[in-house]
MARROLO-687233 format. One record per residue (C-alpha): residue in three letters; z, x, y. Coordinates in steps of 0.001 Angstrom, whole numbers, padded with zeros to 6 digits, always signed. Example, Ala and Ser with C-alpha at 12.3 -4.5 7.8 and 13.67 -1.06 7.14 Angstrom:
<rs>
ALA+007800+012300-004500;SER+007140+013670-001060;
</rs>
This chain:
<rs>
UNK+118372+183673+136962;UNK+121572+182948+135110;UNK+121912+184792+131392;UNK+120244+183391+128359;UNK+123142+184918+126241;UNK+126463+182452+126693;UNK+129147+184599+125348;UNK+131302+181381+124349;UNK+127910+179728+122605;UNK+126564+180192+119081;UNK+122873+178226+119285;UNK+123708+177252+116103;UNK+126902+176054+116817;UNK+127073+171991+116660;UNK+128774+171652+120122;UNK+131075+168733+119037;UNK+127922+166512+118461;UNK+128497+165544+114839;UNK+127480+161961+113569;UNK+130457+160189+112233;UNK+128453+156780+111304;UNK+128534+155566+107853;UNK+124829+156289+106379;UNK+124446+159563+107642;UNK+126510+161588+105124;UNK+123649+163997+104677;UNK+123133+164329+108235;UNK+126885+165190+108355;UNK+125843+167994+105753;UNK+123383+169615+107242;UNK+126191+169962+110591;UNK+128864+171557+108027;UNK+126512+173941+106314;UNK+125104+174900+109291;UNK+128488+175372+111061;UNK+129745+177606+107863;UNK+125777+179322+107547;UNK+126446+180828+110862;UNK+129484+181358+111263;UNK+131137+182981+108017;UNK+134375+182733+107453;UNK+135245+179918+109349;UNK+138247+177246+108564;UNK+138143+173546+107743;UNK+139625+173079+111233;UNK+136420+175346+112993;UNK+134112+173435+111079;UNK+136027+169957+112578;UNK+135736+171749+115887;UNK+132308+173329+116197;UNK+130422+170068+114520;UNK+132316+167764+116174;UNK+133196+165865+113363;UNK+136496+164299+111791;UNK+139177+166796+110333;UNK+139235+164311+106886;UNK+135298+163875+107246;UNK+135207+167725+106729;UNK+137633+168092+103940;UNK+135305+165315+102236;UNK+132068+167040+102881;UNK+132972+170450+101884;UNK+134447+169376+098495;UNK+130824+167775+097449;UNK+129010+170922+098805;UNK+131362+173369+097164;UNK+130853+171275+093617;UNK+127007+171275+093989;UNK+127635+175623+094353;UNK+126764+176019+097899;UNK+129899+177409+099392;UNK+132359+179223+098434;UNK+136228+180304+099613;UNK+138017+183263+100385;UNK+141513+183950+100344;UNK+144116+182012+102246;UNK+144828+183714+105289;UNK+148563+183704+105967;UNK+150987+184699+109121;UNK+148897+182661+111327;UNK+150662+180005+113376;UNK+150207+176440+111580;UNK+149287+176260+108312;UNK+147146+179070+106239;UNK+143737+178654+106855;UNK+140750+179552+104508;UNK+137916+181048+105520;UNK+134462+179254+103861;UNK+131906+181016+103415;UNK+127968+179921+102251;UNK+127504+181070+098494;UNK+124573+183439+098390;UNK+123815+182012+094719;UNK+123761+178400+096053;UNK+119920+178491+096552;UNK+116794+181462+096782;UNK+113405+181046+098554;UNK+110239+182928+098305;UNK+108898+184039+101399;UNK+105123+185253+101349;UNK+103288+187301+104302;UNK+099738+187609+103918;UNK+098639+189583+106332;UNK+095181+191795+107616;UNK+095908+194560+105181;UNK+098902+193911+103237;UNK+100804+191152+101115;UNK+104571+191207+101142;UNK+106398+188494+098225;UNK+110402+188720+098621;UNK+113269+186848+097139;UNK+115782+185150+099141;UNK+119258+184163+098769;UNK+121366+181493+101005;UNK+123015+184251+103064;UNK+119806+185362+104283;UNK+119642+188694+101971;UNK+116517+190110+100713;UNK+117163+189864+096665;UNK+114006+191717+095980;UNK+110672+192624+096786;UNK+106577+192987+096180;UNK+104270+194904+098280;UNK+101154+195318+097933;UNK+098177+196648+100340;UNK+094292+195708+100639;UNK+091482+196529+102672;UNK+091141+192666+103495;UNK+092746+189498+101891;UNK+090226+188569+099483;UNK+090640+184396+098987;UNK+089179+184840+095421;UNK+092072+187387+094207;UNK+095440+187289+096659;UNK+096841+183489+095739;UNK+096859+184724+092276;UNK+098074+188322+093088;UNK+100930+186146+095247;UNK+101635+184316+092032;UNK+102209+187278+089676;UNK+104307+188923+092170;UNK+106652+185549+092843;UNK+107236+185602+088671;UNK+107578+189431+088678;UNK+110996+187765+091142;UNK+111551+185237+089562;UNK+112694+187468+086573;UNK+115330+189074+088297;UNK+117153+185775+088402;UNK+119485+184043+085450;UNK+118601+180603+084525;UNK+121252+178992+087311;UNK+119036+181346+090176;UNK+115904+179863+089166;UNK+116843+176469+088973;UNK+118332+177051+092494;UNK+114864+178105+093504;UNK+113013+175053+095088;UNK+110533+176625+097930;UNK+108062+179341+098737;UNK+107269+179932+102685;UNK+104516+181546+103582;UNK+103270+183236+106894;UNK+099568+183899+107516;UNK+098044+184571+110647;UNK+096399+182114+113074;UNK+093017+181711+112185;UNK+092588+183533+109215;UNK+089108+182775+107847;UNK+087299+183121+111601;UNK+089208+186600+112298;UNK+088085+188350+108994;UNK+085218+190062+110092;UNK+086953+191880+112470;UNK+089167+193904+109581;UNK+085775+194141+108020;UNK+085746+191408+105178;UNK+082271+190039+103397;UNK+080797+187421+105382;UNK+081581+185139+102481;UNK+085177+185483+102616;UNK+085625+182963+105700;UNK+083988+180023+103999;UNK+086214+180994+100888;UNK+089264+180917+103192;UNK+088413+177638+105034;UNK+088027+176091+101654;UNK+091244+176918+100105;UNK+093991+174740+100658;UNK+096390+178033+100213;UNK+099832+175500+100132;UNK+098288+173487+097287;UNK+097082+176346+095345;UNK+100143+178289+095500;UNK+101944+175416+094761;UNK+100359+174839+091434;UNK+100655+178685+089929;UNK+104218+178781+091010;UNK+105439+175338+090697;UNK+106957+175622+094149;UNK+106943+173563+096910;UNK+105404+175409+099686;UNK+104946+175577+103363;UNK+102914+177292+105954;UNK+103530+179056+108628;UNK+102091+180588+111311;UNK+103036+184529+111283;UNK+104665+184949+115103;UNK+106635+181603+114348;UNK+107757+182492+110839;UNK+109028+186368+112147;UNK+110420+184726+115280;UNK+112370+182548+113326;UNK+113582+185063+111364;UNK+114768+186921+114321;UNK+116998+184233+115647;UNK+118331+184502+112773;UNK+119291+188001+112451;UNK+120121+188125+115918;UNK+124066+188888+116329;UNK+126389+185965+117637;UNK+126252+184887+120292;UNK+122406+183753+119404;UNK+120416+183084+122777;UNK+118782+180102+123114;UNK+115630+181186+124653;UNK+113629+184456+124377;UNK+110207+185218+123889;UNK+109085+187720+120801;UNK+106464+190015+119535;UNK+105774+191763+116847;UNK+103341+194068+117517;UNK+101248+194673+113784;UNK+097517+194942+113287;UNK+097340+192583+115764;UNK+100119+190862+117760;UNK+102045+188297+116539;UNK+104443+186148+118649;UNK+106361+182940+118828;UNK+109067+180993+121240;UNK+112283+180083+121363;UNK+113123+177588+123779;UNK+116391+175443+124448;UNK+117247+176979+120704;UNK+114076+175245+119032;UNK+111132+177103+117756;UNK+107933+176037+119577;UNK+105241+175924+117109;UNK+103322+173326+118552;UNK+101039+169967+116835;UNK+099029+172543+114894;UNK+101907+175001+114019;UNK+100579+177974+115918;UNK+101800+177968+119413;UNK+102654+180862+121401;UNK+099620+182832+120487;UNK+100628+185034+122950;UNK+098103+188318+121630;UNK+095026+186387+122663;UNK+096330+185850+126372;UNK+093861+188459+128338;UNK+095092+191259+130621;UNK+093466+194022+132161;UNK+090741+196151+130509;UNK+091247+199376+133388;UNK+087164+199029+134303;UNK+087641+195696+136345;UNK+087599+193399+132865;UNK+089652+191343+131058;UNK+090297+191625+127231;UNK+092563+190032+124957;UNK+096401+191677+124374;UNK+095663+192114+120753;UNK+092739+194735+122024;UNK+095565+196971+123484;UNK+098928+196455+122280;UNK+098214+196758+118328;UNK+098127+199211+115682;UNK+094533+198312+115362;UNK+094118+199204+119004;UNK+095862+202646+118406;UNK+093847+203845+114780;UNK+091065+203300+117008;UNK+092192+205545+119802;UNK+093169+208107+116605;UNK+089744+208251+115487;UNK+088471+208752+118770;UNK+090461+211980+118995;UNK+089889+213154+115695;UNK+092828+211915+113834;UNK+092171+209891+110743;UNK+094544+207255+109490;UNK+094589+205062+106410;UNK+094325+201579+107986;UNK+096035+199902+105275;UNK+099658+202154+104969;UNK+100766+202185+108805;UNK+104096+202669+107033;UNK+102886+206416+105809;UNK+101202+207286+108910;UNK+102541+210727+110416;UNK+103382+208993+113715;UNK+105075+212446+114740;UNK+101595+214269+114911;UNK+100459+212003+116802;UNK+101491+213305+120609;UNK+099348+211849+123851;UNK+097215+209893+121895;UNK+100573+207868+120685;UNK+102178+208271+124549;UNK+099321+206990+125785;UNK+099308+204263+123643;UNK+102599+203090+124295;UNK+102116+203402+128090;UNK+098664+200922+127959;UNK+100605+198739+125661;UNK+103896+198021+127301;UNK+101573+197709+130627;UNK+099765+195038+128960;UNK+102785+193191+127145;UNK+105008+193258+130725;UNK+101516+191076+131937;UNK+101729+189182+128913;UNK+106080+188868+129553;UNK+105020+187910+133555;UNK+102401+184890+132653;UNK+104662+183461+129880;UNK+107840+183433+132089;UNK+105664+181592+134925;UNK+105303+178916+132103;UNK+108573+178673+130499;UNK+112024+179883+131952;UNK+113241+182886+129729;UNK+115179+185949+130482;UNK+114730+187683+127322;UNK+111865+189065+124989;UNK+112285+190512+121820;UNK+109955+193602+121240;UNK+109734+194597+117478;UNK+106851+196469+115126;UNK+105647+197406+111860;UNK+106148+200983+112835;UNK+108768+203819+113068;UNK+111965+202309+115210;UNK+111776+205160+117795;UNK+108456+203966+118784;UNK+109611+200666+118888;UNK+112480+201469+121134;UNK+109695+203750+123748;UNK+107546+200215+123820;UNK+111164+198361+124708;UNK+111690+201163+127160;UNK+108164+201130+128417;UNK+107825+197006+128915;UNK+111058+197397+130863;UNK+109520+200113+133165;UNK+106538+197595+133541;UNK+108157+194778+134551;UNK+110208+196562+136780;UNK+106987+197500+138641;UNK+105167+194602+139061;UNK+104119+194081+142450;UNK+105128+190402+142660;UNK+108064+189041+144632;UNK+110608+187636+143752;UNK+110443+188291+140222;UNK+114044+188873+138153;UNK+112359+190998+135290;UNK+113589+189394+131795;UNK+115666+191770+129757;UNK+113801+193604+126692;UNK+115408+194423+123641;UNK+114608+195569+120190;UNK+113982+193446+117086;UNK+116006+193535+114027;UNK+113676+193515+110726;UNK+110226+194999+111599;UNK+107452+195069+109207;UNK+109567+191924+107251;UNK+110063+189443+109812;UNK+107179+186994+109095;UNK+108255+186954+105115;UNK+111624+186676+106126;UNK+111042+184004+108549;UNK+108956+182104+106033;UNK+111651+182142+103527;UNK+114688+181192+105721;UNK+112259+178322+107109;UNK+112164+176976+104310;UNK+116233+177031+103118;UNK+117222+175950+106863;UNK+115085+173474+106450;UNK+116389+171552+103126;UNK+119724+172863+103569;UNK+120569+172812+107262;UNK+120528+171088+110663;UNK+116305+170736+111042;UNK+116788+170670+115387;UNK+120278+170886+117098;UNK+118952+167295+117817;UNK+119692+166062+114200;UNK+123420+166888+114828;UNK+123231+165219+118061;UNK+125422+162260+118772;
</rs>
């Protein structure tokens, strides 16, 4: 199986595919913005190159996106051959987004600029997400943000993403919520409430797309075009990249890759999520006598936690590699992205042990995918969410909208 990673080939690179037909200015936008989001620092002549489109077309384009405060230049590079190039870069200032996890035991709220930089930030932790009190907990938070920003910022800020787990209202009784809190979930329209406290416009995500999302983002050039992710939290969230699109499916919550059953080591099955969570693992604590706050994973002593935590890891990247096996047989990938709410050397032992697995597997022939680490951790669905949103109204939606 040939490389997912093209060392000549951004994903997000327009590939000479630019539309030069009058009416389709905007479309022409979205190619130059996202030629300059991702890769800063480029030249009038790169952006002609990588979109595709006509040297004078780009002059054009960039000169109404640097008056509407969207890009900025830097200085004029000199002693080049030809004439002094310089470098455009996306102005972090041009736009913000809010991007919103609400997740089993936690809500994150963060700010957003253009460049993909985390402005600011609201946490705040629950025993369950209680539909009567989080949308307006949400809303405080996002104006609490809002503050930090002159006048210009928060005109610039148009959209709130949010990420929320598949199924919310039928999964709450596992994370032990009132019986009464899934009718109150299925009967809040959570996009139209938000929007009317904040004023917003706002979109929903599913959790595994929104953090997958963001990790194609933050993934250094070259970006691959295909990889399969996980984020293992209280449960496991996951998502798809395929042929440089995000799969989220009709409903928005494809790749629901957590609820995909493996072995349970007595001759059962169970679902992923039952193994390869932090759920799954304060569970196996307890057993043993070790008491966690199920909320604050971040302020758990992970370091006193010895076989329990080995063991852990070993069931879990056992489990994930079967996971890895039956998506590959599905979709061609050579890559998956293993990240986690937790400390980043236990994230790197899961990497390490999901390696191992697949290595193992008794089924031939099988080219095991490569496994790497993730990038943001316990932000990635927020993240994602917000950067959905920008990319979005700002940029190319599908490498097929700057397709010729």
């Amino acid at each position: 199986m040939s490389s997912t990673i093209d060392p000549l080939r951004d994903i997000f690179d327009a590939g000479g595919r630019g539309l030069q037909h009058h009416g389709l200015r905007r479309a022409n936008e979205r190619a130059v913005l996202t030629v300059v989001g991702f890769n800063p620092g480029v030249s009038n002549a790169d952006i002609a190159r990588l979109s595709g489109l006509a040297p004078q077309t780009v002059s054009a384009i960039l000169a109404d996106i640097d008056r509407a405060g969207l890009i900025e230049r830097g200085e004029v590079l000199r002693g080049r051959r030809g004439q002094p190039a310089t470098p455009i870069f996306l102005r972090a200032e041009g736009a913000f987004s809010i991007g919103v996890e609400i997740g089993w035991r936690h809500v994150d709220v963060l700010l957003l600029n253009l460049r993909s930089e985390v402005v600011a930030r609201q946490h705040r932790t629950y025993d369950f997400p209680d539909a009567r009190t989080v949308l307006d907990e949400v809303a405080v938070m996002t104006a609490s943000l809002l503050e930090t920003l002159p006048a210009e910022g928060r005109a610039r800020l148009l959209d709130m993403g949010v990420a929320l787990p598949t199924n919310l209202a039928a999964i709450l009784p596992a994370v032990g919520a009132p019986a009464e809190q899934r009718s109150l979930w299925a009967g809040t329209d959570v996009a139209a409430e938000l929007g009317r406290r904040t004023g917003l416009e706002v979109s929903l995500f599913n959790d595994g797309n929104a953090a997958c999302w963001g990790e194609l983002v933050a993934f250094p050039k070259p970006r691959p075009a295909n990889f399969i992710y996980f984020l293992i939290s209280r449960y496991i969230a996951a998502g798809i990249v395929g042929e440089g699109m995000l799969w989220e499916g009709p409903t928005g919550n494809s790749a629901n890759l957590g609820s995909m059953l493996v072995s349970d080591g007595a001759g059962g099955q169970q679902a992923a999520h039952s193994v390869a969570s932090t759920t799954a693992l304060a569970r196996r604590l307890a057993s043993a006598g070790i008491a966690v706050e199920a909320s604050a994973v971040e302020d758990w002593d992970w370091a006193s936690f010895g076989p329990v935590l080995d063991q852990w890891i070993a069931d879990s990247a056992q489990a994930l590699a079967r996971v890895v096996f039956n998506t590959t047989t599905v979709i061609e990938s050579d890559l998956v992205v293993i990240d986690g709410i937790f400390p980043r050397d236990v994230v790197r032992a899961l990497v390490d042990g999901v390696t191992e697995a697949l290595q193992q597997l008794p089924i031939a022939p099988y080219v095991p995918p490569q496994v790497l680490a993730g990038h943001l951790g316990t932000l990635a669905p927020a993240i994602g969410a917000a950067e959905l949103t920008l990319y979005r109204r700002f940029f190319s939606r599908t490498l097929a909208d700057i397709a010729s």
